[in-house]
C-alpha positions as CSV (number, residue, x, y, z in Angstrom):
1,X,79.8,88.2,60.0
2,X,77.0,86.3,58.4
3,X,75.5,83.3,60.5
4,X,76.4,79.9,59.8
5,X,74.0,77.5,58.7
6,X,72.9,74.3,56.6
7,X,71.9,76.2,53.4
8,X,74.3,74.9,50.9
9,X,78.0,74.0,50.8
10,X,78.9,76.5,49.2
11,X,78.4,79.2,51.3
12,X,81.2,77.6,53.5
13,X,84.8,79.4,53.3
14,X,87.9,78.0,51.8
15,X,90.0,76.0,53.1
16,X,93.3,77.7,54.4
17,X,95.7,75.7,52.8
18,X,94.0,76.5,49.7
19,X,94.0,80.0,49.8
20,X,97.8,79.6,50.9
21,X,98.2,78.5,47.2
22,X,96.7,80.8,45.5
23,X,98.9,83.4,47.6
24,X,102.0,81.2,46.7
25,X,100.8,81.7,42.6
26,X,100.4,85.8,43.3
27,X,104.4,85.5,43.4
28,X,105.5,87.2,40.2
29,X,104.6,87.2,36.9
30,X,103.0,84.2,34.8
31,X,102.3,83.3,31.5
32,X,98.7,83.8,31.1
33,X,95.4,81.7,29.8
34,X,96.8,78.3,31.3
35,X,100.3,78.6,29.6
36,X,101.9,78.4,33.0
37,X,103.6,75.9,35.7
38,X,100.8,75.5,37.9
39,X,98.5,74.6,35.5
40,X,101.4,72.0,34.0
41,X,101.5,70.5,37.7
42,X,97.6,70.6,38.3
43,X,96.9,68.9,35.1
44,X,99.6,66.2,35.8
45,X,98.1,65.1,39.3
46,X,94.3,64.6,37.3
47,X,96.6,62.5,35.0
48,X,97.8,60.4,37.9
49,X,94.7,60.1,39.1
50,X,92.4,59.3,36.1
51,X,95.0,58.0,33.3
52,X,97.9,59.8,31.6
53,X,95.9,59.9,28.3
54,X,93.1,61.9,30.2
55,X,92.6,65.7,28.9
56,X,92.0,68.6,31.4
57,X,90.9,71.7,31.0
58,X,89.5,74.0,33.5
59,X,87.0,76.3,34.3
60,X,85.4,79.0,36.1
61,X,82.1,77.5,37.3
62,X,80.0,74.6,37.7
63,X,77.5,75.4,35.2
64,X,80.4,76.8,32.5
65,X,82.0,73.3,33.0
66,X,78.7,71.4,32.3
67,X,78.0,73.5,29.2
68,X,81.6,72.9,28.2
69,X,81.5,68.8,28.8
70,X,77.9,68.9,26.7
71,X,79.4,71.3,23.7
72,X,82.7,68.7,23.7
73,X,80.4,65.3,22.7
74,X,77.5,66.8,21.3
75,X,75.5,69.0,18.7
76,X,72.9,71.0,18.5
77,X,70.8,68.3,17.0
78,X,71.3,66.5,19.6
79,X,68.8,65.5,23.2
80,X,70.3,65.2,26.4
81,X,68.8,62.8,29.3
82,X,69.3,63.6,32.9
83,X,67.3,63.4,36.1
84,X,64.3,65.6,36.5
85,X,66.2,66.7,39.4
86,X,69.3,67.5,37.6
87,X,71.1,70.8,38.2
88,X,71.6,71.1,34.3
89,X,67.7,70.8,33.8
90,X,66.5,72.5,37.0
91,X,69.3,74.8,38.5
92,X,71.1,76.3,35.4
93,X,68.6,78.8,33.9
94,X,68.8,77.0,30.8
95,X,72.1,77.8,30.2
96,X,72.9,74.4,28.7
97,X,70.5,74.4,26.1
98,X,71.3,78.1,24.9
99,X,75.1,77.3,24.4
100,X,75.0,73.8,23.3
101,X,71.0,73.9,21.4
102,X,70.5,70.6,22.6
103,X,67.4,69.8,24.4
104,X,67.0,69.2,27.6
105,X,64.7,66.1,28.4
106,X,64.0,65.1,32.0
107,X,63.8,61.1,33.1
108,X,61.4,60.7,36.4
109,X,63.4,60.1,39.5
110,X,62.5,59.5,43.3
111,X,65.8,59.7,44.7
112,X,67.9,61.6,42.3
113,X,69.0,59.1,40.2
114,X,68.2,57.9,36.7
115,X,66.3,54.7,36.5
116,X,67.5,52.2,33.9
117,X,64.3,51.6,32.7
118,X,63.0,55.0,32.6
119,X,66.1,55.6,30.5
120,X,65.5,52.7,28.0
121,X,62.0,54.6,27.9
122,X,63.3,57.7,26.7
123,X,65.7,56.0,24.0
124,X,63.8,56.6,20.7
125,X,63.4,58.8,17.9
126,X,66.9,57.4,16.0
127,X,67.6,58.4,12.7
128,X,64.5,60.5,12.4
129,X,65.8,63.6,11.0
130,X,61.8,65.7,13.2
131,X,63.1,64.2,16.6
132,X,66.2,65.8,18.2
133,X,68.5,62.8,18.5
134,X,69.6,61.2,22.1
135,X,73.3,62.1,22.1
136,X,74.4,61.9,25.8
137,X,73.4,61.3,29.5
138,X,74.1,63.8,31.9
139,X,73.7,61.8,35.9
140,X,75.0,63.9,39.0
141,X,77.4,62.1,41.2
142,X,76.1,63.3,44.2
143,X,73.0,63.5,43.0
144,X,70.8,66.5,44.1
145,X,68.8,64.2,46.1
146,X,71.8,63.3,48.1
147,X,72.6,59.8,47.1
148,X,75.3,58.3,45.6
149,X,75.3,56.2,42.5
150,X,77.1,52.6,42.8
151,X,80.0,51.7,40.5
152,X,77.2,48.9,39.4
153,X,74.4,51.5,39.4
154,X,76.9,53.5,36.9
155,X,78.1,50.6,34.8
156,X,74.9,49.3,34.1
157,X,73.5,53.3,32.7
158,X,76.9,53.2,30.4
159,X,76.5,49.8,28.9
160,X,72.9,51.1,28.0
161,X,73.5,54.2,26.8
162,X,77.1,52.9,24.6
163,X,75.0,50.4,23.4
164,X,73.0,53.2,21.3
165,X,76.1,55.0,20.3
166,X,75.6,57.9,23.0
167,X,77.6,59.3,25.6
168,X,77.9,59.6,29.6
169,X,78.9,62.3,31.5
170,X,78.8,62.7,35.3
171,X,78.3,65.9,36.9
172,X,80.8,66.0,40.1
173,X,80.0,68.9,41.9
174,X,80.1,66.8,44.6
175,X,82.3,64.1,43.4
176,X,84.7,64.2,46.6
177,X,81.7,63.4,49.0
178,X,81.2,60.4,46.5
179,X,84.5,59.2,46.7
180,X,84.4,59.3,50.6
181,X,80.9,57.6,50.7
182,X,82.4,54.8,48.1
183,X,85.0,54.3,50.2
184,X,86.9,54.2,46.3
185,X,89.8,56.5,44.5
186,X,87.7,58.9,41.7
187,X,88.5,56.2,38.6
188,X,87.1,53.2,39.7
189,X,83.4,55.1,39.6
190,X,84.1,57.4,36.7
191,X,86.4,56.0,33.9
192,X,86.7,52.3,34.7
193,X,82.7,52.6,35.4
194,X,82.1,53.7,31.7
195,X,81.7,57.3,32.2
196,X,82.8,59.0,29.1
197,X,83.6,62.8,30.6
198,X,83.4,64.6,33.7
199,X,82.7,68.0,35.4
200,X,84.9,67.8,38.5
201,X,84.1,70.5,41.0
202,X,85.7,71.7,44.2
203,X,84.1,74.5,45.1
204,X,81.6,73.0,47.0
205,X,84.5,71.8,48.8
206,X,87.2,73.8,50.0
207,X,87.8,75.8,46.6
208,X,87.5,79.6,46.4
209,X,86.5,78.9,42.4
210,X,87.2,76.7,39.2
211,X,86.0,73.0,38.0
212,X,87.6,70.7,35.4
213,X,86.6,68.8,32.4
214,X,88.5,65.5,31.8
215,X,87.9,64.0,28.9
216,X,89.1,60.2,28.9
217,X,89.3,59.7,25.2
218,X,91.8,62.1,23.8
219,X,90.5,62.3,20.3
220,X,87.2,63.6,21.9
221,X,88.7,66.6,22.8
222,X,89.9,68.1,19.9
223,X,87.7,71.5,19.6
224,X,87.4,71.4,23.5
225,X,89.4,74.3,24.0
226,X,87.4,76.3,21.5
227,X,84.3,75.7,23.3
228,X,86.1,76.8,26.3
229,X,86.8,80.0,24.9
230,X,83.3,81.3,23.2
231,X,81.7,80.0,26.9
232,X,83.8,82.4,28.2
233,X,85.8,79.8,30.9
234,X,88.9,80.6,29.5
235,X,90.5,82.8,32.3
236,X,93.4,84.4,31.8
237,X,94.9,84.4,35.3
238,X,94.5,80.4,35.4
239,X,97.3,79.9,37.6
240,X,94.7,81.3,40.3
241,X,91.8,78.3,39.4
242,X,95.2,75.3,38.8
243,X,97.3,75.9,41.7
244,X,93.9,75.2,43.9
245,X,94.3,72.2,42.8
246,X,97.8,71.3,43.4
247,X,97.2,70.6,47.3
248,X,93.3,69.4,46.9
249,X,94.6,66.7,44.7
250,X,98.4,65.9,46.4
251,X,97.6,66.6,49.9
252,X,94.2,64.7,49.9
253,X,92.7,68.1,51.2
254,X,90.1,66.5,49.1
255,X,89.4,63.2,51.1
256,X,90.0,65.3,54.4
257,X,87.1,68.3,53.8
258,X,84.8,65.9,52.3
259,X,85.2,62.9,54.9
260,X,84.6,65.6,57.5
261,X,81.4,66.7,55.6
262,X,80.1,63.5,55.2
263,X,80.4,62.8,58.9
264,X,79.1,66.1,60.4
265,X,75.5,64.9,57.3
266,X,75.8,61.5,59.5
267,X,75.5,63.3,62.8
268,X,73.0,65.4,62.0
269,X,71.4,62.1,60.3
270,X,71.6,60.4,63.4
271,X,70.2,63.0,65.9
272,X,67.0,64.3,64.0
273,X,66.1,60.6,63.6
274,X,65.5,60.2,67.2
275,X,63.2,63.7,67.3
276,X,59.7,63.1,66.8
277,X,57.8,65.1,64.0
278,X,61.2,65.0,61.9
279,X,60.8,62.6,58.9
280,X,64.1,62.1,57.1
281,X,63.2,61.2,53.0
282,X,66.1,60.3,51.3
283,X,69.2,58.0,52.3
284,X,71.2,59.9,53.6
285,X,74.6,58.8,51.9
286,X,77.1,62.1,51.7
287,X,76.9,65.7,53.2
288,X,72.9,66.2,52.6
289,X,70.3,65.1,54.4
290,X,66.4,65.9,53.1
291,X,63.5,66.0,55.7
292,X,60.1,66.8,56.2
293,X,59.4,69.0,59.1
294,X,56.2,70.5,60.6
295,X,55.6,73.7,58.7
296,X,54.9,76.1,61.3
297,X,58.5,75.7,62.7
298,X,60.5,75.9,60.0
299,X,60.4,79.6,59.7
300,X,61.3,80.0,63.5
301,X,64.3,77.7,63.5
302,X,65.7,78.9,60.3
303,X,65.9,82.5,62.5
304,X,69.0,81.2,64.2
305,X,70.3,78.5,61.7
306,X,69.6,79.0,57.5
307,X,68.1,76.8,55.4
308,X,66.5,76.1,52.2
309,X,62.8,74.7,51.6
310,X,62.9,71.9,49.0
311,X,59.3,71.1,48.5
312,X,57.8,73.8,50.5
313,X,54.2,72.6,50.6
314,X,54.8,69.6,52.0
315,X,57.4,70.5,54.8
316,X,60.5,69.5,52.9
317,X,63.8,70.8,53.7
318,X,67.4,70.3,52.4
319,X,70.3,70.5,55.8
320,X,73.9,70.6,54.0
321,X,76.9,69.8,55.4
322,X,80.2,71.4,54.8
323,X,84.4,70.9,55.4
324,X,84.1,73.5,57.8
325,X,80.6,72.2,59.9
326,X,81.2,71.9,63.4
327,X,79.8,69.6,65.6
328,X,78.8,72.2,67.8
329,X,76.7,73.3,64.5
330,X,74.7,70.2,64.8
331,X,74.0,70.3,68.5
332,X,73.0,73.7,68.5
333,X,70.6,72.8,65.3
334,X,69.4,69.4,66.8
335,X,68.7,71.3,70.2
336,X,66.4,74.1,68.4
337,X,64.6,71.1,66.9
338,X,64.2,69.4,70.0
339,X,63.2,73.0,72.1
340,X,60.0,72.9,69.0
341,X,58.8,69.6,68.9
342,X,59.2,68.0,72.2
């Protein structure tokens, strides 16, 4: 078995309950391409959740359901803004841009998130047919940094960029971990904030595989499923992706794996804090924590527990959290730290 570690969420397992459904949808035969009951059922929880006009389609990955979201609201005329962070712009291998031909175009950020100014910054170029036209912002709810937009943070980014006639979209790879850390159901920071469409992911999470779009304006969505199909997200056993999401959304496996995430990040928080030589750089507000640590350990403890560097020159790591982190993760972790620098 492979050693457990802090690398990234999603090299944690799934969660059993969601790997019971999927062995409940092997039963039989099913209509295929999304034709089928679970997918009905599926598509009817994100309803309750988000609005009964709300459109869902799903998907096979992250990035497929970004591309999709972009393709939905945009053209290939048009610019997208996102963090310089942003796992569209810096963790997609362009992907967006070849799909969708929009460009890509980076806003400065210290902490993940897009600056309102440094947006208003970037707004320009209208109705000048030589400059690709600012059609939608992309912001990443958790951001990559680890933080966690504020329903005000997110109203205020929507007025701006409606007020211009573009769109927003939230990347939610992480959007359960937001939830918890909001302490709020997943509309009152994404529709009722202003946000226009959404990648929602749960494979960081407890899934085995498989994101959704929702699209909150039905009208938007008319060539959606079009899109879907020449990005190649259309999968034709989609009962498997769905009837995931049958107990994530109804059983709150959702709120459960990421709560428990969340808590193990605030553990870990807590204990490197108190080691001297550890330097924590970012607030530390769902399952990620980032941290500067002497550079000549690094190699040694990530031996026993793995890790990615973040910024590697100056001592920056990135310690994720996962449903399935145990406590005796972070004390083993916290006590190679401590056996190095004190």
């Amino acid at each position: 078995m492979s050693r457990r570690g802090f690398a990234s969420d999603n090299n944690s397992g799934i969660h059993p309950n969601i790997l019971k459904a999927i062995e409940m949808a092997n039963v039989g035969h099913a209509v295929g391409y999304g034709e089928d009951i679970y997918t009905e059922t599926a598509k009817n929880l994100f309803k309750k959740e988000f609005g009964p006009e709300t459109e869902v389609f799903f998907a096979l990955t992250g990035t497929g359901a970004n591309i999709l979201s972009i393709q939905t609201l945009c053209h290939s005329f048009n610019s997208i803004l996102c963090a310089e962070t942003a796992h569209i712009y810096v963790d997609e291998c362009g992907a967006p841009e070849k799909f969708t031909g929009c460009k890509l175009i980076p806003i400065p950020s210290k902490n993940g998130k897009v600056d309102p100014a440094e947006l208003i910054n970037k707004l320009h170029g209208f109705d000048f047919e030589h400059h690709a036209q600012p059609g939608l912002l992309s912001i990443s709810q958790v951001t990559e940094m680890g933080t966690v937009y504020s329903v005000e943070e997110i109203k205020e980014l929507a007025g701006i960029v409606h007020g211009v006639g573009m769109f927003l979209h939230m990347d939610g790879a992480r959007i359960a971990n937001a939830a918890v850390s909001l302490g709020m159901n997943f509309r009152e920071f994404t529709k009722d904030a202003g946000v226009d469409l959404l990648s929602f992911g749960g494979t960081k999470n407890g899934l085995m595989l498989g994101e959704a779009v929702l699209i909150f304006q039905p009208s938007q969505a008319k060539y959606t499923k079009y899109y879907r199909k020449q990005a190649a997200q259309l999968y034709s056993k989609m009962r498997f992706v769905s009837a995931q999401f049958i107990p994530y959304l109804k059983d709150e496996i959702w709120k459960t794996n990421a709560k428990h995430a969340n808590d193990m990040a605030q553990l870990l928080f807590r204990s490197i804090s108190e080691i001297k030589g550890i330097t924590v750089t970012q607030k530390v507000d769902a399952n990620g924590i980032f941290a500067i640590l002497p550079r000549e350990i690094i190699p040694i403890v990530r031996k026993e527990y793995f890790f990615y560097d973040w910024d590697e020159p100056r001592g920056e790591v990135r310690l994720m959290t996962s449903f399935d982190t145990t406590e005796e993760d972070v004390r083993n972790l916290v006590a190679l730290l401590k056996a190095h620098l004190c």
